[in-house]
N, C-alpha and C positions, 0 to 999 in steps of 0.2 A: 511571540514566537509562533502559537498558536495560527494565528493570519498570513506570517509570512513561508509557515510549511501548507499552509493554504494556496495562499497566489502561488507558490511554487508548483504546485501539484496540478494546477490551471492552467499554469504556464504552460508543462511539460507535455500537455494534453494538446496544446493551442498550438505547439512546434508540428508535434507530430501532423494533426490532422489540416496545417498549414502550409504544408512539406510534401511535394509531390514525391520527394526522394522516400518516404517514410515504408519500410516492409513490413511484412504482414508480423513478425515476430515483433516487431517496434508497437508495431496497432495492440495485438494481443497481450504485451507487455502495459500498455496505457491502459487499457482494458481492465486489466487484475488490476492495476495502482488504482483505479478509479473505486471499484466495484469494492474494493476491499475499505477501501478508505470509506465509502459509505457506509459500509454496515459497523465498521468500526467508530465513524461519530456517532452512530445512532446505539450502538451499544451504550459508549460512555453517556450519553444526555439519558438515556432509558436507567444506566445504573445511577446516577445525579438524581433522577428522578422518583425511584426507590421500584421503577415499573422492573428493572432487575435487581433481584434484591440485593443488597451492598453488605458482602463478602469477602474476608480476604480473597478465595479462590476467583471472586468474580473482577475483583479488583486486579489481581493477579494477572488473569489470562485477557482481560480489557489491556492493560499496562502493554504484556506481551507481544500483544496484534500491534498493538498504536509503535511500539519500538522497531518491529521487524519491519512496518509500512513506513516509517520514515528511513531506514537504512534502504529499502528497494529504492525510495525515491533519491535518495542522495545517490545511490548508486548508477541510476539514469541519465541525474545528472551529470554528473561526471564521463558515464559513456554518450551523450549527446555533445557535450565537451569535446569528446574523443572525435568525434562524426564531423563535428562545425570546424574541427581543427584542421583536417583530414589529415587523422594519425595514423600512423604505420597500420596498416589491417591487424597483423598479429594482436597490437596493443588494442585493437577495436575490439576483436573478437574475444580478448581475454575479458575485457571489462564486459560483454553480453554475457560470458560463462559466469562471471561475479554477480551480473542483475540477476542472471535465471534461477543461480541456487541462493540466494536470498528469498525472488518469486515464489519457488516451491515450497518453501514452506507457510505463505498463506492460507491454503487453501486449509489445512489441519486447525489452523488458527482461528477460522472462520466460524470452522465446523461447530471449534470449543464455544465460541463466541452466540451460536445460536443454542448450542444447546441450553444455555445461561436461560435460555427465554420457557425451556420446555423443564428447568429445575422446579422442586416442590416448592411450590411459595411465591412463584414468580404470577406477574398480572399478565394475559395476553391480549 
């Protein structure tokens, strides 16, 4: 599962920046899916690794990020779906308003996710 929300997440990246159709809200959406997703593996292998200490709370808010970053990406999905299909605008733009408030809540996620590294005990 792990590899194929991988190639997935590759993929979506690989449309976009292969896609002369692609807007800057598509770019900046690939963007957060990317940048999130990396600091979210590297959380989980840093918590695996004991470099954040292992936590319920750290486990918790690792779990958290890694679940909201595969629901943005499914959600991409299916509005790129939307795009390739070329469905009704309405149904286009409702599924961009469905990726964006999924997106926003990343960045909160992120936050929690780095401070894990500046908690008492942790190795830097």
């Amino acid at each position: 599962m792990r590899s194929l929300h991988r190639f997935t997440s590759i993929s979506l990246i690989a449309i976009c920046l292969f896609v002369a159709a692609c807007t800057s809200w598509e770019r900046s959406a690939f963007q957060t899916l990317s940048a999130s997703k990396a600091v979210i593996d590297t959380a989980q292998a840093d918590y695996e690794s004991g470099k954040i200490t292992p936590t319920p709370q750290a486990y918790a808010e690792i779990n958290a990020a890694k679940q909201v970053q595969i629901d943005a990406v499914n959600a991409m999905l299916i509005y790129e779906n939307y795009k390739a299909q070329k469905a009704f605008s309405g149904d286009l733009a409702a599924q961009q308003q469905a990726v964006s408030a999924i997106l926003v809540k990343l960045p909160q996620l992120i936050a929690q996710i780095k401070a894990l590294y500046t908690a008492k005990g942790n190795k830097q």
